[in-house]
ZABAPA-355319 format. One line per field, with one value per residue: residue in one letter; residue number from 1; x, y, z of N, C-alpha, C in turn. Coordinates in pm, 1 decimal, padded with zeros to 6 digits. Atoms other than C-alpha are relative to their C-alpha. Example, Ala and Ser with C-alpha at 12.3 -4.5 7.8 and 13.67 -1.06 7.14 Angstrom:
2
resn <- A / S
resi <- 1 / 2
nu <- 00089.0 / -00082.0
nv <- -00119.0 / -00119.0
nw <- 00000.0 / -00006.0
cau <- 01230.0 / 01367.0
cav <- -00450.0 / -00106.0
caw <- 00780.0 / 00714.0
cu <- 00090.0 / -00077.0
cv <- 00120.0 / 00109.0
cw <- 00000.0 / 00073.0
END
This chain:
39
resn <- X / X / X / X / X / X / X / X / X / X / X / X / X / X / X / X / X / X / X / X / X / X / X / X / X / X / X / X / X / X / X / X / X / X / X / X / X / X / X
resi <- 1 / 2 / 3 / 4 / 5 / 6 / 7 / 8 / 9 / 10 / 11 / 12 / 13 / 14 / 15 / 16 / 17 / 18 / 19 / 20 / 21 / 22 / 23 / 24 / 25 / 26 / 27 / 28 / 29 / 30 / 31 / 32 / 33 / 34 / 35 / 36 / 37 / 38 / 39
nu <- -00062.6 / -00143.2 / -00066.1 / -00113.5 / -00103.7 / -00173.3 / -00045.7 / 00091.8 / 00135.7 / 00080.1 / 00038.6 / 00146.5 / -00047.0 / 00094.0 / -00023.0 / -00148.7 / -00058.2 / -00019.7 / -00103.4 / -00159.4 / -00034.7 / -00027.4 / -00142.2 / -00130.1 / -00115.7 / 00027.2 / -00058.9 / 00128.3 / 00062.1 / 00033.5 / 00157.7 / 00113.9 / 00096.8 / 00092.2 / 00136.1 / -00022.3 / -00025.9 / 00104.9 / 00082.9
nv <- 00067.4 / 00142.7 / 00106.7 / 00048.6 / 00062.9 / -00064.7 / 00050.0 / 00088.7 / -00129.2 / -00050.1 / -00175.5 / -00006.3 / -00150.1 / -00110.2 / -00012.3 / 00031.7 / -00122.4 / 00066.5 / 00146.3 / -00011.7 / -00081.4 / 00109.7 / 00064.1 / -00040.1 / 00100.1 / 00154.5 / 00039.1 / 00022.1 / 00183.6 / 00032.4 / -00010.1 / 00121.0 / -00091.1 / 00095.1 / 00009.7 / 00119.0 / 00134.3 / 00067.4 / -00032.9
nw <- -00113.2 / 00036.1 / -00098.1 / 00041.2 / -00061.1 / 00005.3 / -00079.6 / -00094.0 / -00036.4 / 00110.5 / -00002.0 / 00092.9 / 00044.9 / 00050.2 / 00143.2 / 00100.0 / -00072.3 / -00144.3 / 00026.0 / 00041.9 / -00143.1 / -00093.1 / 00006.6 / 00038.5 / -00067.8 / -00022.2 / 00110.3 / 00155.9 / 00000.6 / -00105.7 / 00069.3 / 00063.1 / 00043.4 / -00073.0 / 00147.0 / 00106.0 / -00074.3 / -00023.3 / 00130.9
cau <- -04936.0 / -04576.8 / -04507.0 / -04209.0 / -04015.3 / -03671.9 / -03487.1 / -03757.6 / -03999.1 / -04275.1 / -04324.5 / -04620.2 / -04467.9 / -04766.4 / -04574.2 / -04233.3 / -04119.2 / -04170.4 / -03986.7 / -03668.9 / -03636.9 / -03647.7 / -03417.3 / -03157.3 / -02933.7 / -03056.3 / -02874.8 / -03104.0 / -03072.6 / -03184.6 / -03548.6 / -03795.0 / -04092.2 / -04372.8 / -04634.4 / -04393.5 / -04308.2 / -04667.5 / -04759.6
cav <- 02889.8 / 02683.0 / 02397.6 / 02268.4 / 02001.4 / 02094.3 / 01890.0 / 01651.6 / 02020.5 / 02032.8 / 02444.2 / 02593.0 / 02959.4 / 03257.0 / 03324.8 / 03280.0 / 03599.4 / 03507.4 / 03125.5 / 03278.9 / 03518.8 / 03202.3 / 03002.3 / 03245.5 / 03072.5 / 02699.0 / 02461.8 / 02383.2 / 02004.1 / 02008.1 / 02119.3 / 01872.0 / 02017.4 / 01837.8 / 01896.2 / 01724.7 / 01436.8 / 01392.4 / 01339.2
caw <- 01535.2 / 01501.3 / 01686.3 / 01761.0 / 01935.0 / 02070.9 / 02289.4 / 02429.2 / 02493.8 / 02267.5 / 02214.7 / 02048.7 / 01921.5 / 01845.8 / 01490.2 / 01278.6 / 01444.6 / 01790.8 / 01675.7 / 01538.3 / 01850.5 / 02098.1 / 01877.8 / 01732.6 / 01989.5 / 01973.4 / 01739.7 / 01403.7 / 01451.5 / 01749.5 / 01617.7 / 01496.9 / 01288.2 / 01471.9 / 01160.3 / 00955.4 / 01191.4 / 01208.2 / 00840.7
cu <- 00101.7 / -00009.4 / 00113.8 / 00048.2 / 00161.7 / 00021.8 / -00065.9 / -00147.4 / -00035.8 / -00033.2 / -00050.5 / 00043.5 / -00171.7 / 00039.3 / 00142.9 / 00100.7 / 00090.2 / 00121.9 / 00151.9 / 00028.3 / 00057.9 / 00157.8 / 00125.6 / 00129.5 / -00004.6 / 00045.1 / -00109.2 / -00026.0 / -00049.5 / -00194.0 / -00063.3 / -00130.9 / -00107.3 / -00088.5 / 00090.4 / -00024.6 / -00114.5 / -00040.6 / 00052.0
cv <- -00101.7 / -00076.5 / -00066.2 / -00065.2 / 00014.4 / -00068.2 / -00066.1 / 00076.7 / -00026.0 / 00190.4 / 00013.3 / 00206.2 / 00078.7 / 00003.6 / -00022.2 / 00080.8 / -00058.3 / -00184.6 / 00082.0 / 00136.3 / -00089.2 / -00059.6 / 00053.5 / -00078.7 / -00156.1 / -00070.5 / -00051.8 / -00135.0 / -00011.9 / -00000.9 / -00095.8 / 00076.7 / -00099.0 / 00003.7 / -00076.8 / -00148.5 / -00060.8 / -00077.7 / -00217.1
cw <- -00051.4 / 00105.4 / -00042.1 / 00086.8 / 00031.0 / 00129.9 / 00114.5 / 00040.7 / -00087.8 / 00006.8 / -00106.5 / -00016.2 / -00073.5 / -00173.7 / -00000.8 / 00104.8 / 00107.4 / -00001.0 / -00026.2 / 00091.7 / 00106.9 / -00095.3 / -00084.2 / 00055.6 / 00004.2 / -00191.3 / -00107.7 / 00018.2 / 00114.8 / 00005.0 / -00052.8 / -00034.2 / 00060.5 / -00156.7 / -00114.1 / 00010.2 / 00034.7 / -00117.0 / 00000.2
END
């Protein structure tokens, strides 16, 4: 399971896959790795 913050949404992606399907179109900075931003 990924999680990910994107533009104020927190989203919780199934796998990698499924993540780089959603954000092919969404700009990279716009992402925030939540499991990092937690540490």
């Amino acid at each position: 399971m990924i999680v990910r913050r994107i533009k104020g949404m927190t989203i919780i992606f199934p796998s990698e896959e499924a993540m780089k399907e959603v954000l092919d179109d969404t700009e990279i900075e716009d992402i925030i790795d939540v499991n990092k931003e937690s540490n």
